[in-house]
TORVEXGU-168781 format. One record per atom (N, C-alpha, C, O): residue number from 1; residue in one letter; x, y, z. Coordinates in steps of 0.2 Angstrom, whole numbers. Example, Ala and Ser with C-alpha at 12.3 -4.5 7.8 and 13.67 -1.06 7.14 Angstrom:
2
<1, 'a', <66, -28, 39>>;
<1, 'a', <62, -22, 39>>;
<1, 'a', <66, -16, 39>>;
<1, 'a', <71, -17, 42>>;
<2, 's', <64, -11, 35>>;
<2, 's', <68, -5, 36>>;
<2, 's', <64, 0, 39>>;
<2, 's', <67, 6, 40>>;
REM end
This chain:
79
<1, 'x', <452, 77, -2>>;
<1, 'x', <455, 78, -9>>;
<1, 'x', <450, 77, -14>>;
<1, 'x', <448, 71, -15>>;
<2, 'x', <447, 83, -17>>;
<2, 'x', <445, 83, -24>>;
<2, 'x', <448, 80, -30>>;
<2, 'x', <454, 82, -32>>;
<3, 'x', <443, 74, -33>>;
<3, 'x', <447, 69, -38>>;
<3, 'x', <442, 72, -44>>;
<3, 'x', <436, 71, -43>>;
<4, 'x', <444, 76, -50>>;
<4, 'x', <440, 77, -55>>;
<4, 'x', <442, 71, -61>>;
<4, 'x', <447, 67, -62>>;
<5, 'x', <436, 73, -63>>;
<5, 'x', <435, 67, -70>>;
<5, 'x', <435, 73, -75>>;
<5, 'x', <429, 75, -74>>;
<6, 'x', <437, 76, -81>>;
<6, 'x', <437, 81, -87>>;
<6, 'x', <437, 74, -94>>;
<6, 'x', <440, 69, -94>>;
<7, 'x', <433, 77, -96>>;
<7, 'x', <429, 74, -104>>;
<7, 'x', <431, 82, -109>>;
<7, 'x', <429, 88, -108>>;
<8, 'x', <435, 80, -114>>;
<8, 'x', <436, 84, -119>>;
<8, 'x', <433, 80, -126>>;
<8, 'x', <431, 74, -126>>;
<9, 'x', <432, 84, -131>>;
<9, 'x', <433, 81, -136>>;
<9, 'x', <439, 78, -140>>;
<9, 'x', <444, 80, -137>>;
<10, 'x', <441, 72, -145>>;
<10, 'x', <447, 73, -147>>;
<10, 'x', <450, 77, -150>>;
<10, 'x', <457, 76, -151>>;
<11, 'x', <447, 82, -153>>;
<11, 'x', <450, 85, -155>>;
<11, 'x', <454, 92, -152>>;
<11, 'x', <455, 97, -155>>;
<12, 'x', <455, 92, -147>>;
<12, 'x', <456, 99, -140>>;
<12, 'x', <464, 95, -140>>;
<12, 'x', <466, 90, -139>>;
<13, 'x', <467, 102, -142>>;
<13, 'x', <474, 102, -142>>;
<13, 'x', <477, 100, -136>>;
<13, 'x', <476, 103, -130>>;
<14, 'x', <483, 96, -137>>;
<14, 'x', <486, 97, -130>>;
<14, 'x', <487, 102, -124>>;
<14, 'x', <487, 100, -118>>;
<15, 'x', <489, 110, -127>>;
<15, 'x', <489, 115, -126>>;
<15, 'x', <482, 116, -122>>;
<15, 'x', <483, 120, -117>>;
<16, 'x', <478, 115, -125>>;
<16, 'x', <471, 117, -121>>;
<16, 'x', <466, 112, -117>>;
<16, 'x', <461, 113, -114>>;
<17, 'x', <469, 106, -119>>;
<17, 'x', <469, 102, -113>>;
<17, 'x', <473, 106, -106>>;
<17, 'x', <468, 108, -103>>;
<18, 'x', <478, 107, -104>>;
<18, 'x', <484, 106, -99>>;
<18, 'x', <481, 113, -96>>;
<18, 'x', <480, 113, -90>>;
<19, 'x', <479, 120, -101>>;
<19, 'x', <474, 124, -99>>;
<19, 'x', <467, 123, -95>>;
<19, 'x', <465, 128, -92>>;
<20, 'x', <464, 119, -95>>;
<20, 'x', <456, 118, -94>>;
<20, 'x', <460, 114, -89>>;
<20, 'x', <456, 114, -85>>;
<21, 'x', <466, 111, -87>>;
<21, 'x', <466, 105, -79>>;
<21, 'x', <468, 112, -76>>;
<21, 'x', <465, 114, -70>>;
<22, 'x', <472, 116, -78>>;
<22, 'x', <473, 121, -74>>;
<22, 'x', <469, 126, -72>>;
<22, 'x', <469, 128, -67>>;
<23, 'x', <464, 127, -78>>;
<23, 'x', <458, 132, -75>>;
<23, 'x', <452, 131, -69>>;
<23, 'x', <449, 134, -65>>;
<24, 'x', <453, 124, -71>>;
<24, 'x', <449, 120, -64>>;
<24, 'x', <453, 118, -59>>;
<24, 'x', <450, 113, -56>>;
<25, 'x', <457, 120, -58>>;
<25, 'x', <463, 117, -53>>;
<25, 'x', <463, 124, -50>>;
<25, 'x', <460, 124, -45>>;
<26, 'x', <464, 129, -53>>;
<26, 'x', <464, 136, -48>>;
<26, 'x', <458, 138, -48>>;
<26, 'x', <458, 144, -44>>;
<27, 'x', <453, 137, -49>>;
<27, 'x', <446, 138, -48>>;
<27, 'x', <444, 135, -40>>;
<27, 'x', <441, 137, -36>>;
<28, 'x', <448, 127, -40>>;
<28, 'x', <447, 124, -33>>;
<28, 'x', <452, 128, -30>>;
<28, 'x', <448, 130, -25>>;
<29, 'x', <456, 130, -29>>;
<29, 'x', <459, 133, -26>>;
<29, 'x', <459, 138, -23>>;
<29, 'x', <461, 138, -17>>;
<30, 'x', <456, 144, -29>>;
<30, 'x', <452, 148, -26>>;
<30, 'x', <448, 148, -21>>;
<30, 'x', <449, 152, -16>>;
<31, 'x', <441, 144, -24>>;
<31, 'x', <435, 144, -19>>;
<31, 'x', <433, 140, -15>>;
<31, 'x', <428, 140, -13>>;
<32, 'x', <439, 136, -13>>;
<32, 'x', <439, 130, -8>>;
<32, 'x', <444, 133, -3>>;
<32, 'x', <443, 136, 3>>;
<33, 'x', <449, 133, -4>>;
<33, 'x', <456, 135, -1>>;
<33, 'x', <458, 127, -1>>;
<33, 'x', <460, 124, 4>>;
<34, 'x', <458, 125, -8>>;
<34, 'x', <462, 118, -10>>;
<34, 'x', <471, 120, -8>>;
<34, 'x', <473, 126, -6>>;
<35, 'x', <474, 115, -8>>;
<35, 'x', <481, 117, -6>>;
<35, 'x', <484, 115, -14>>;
<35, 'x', <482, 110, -17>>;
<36, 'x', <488, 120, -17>>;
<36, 'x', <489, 120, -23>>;
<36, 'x', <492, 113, -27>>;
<36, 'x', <491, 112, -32>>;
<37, 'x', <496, 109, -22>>;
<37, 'x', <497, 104, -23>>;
<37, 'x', <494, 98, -24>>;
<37, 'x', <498, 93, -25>>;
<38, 'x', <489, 97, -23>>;
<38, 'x', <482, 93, -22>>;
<38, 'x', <480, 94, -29>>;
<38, 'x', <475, 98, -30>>;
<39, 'x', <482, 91, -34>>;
<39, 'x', <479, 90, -42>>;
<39, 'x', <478, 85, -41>>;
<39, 'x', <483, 82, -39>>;
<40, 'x', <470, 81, -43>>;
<40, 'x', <471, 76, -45>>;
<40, 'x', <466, 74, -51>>;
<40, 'x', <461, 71, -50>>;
<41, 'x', <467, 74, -59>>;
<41, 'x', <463, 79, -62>>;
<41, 'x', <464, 72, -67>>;
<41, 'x', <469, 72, -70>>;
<42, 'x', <459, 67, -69>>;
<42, 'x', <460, 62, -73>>;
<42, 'x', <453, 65, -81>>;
<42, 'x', <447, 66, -81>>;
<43, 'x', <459, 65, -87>>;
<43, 'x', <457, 67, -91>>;
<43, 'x', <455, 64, -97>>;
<43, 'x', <460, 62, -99>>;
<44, 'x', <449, 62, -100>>;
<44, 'x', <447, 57, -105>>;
<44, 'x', <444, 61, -112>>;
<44, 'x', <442, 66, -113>>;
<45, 'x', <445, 57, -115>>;
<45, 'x', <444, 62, -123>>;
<45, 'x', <438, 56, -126>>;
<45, 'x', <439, 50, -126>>;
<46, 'x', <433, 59, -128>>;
<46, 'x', <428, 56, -131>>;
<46, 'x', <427, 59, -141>>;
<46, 'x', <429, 64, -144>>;
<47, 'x', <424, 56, -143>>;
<47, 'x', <423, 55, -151>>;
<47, 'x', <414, 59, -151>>;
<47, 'x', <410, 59, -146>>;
<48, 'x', <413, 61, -157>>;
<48, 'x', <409, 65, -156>>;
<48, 'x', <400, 61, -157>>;
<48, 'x', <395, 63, -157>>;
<49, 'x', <402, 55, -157>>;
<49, 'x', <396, 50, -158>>;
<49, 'x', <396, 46, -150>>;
<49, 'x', <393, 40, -149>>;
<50, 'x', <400, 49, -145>>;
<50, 'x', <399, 47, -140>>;
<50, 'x', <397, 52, -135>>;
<50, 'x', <399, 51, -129>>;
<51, 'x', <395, 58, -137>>;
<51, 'x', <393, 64, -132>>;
<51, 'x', <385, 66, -135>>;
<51, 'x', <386, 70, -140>>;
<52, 'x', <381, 66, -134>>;
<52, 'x', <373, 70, -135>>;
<52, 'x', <373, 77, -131>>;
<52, 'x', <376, 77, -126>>;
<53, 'x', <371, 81, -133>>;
<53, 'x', <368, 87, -130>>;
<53, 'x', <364, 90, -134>>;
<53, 'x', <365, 89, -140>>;
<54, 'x', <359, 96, -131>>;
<54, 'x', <356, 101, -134>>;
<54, 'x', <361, 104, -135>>;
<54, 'x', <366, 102, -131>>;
<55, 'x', <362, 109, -142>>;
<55, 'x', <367, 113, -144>>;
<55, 'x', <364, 122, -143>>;
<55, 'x', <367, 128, -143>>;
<56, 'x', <355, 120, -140>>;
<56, 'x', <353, 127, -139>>;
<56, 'x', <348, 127, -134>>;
<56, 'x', <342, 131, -133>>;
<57, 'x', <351, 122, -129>>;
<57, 'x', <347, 121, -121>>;
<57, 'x', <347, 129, -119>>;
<57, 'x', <352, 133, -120>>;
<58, 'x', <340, 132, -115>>;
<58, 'x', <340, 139, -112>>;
<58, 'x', <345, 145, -116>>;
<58, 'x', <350, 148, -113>>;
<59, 'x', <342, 145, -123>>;
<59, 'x', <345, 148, -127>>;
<59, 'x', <355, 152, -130>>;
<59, 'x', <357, 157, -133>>;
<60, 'x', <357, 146, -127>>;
<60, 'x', <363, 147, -128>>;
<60, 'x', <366, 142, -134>>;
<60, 'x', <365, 136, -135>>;
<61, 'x', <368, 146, -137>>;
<61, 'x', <372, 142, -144>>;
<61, 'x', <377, 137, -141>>;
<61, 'x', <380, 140, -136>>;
<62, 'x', <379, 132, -141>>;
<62, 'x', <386, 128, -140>>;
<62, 'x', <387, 125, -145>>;
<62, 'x', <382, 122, -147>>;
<63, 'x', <393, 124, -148>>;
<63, 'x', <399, 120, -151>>;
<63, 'x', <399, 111, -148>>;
<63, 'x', <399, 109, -142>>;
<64, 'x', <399, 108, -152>>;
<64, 'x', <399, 101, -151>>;
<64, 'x', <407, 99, -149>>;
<64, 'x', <410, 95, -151>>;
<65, 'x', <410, 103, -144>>;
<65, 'x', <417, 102, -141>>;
<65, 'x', <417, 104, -133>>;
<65, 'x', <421, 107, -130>>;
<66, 'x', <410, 101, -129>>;
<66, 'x', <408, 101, -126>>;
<66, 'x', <414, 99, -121>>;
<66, 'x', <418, 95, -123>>;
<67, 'x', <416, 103, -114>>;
<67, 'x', <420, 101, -107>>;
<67, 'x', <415, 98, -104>>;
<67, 'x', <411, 102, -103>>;
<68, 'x', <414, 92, -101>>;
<68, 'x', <413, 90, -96>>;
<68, 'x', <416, 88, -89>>;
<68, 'x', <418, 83, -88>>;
<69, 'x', <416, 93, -82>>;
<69, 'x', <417, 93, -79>>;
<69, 'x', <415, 89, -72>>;
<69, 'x', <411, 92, -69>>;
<70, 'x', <417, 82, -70>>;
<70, 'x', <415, 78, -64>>;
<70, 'x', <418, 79, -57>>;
<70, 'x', <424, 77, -57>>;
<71, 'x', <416, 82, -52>>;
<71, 'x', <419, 84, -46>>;
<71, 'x', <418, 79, -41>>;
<71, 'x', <412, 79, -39>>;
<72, 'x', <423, 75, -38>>;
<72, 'x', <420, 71, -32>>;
<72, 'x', <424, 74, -28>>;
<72, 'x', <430, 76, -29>>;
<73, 'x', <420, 75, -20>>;
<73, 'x', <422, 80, -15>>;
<73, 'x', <418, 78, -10>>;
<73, 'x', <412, 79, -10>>;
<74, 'x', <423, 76, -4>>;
<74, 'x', <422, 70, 3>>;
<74, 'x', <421, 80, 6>>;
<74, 'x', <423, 85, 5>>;
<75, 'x', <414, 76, 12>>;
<75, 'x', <414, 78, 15>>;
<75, 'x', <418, 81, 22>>;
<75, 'x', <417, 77, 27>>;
<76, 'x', <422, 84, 22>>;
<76, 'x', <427, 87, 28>>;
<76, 'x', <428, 94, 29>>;
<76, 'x', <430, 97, 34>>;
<77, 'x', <427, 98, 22>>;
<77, 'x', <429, 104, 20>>;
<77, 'x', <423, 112, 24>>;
<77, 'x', <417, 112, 24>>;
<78, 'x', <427, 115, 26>>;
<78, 'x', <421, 120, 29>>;
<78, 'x', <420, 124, 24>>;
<78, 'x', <424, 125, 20>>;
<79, 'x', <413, 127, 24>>;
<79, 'x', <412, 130, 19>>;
<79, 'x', <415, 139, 18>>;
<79, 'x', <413, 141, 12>>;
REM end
């Protein structure tokens, strides 16, 4: 059972919170052959003085509303 950790900012609407658990939920799904019922997707919102990044690491522009996605996944799964 894959247990994710997502980091949004506060200000990511509910609406696109509930999308980002789902687009990582069928992405495992996808490329695991997760069983679709297997969500276990714990979601935390952080303030903008509690996230650092380059904003133009390997020349990509990014926005300070940074997803952070944490995937923990036990060895049992074939590849």
């Amino acid at each position: 059972m894959p247990f994710i950790r997502t980091s949004v900012h506060k200000d990511i609407s509910q609406q696109q919170r509930q999308c980002i658990v789902d687009g990582i939920h069928q992405a495992l799904v996808d490329s695991i052959g997760m069983p679709s019922d297997e969500l276990f997707n714990m979601l935390a919102e952080y303030e903008s003085s509690q996230f650092w990044c380059s904003r133009t690491f390997n020349g990509i522009t990014r926005s300070d509303r940074v997803v952070v996605v944490e995937i923990t996944l036990r060895h049992g799964r074939s590849d």
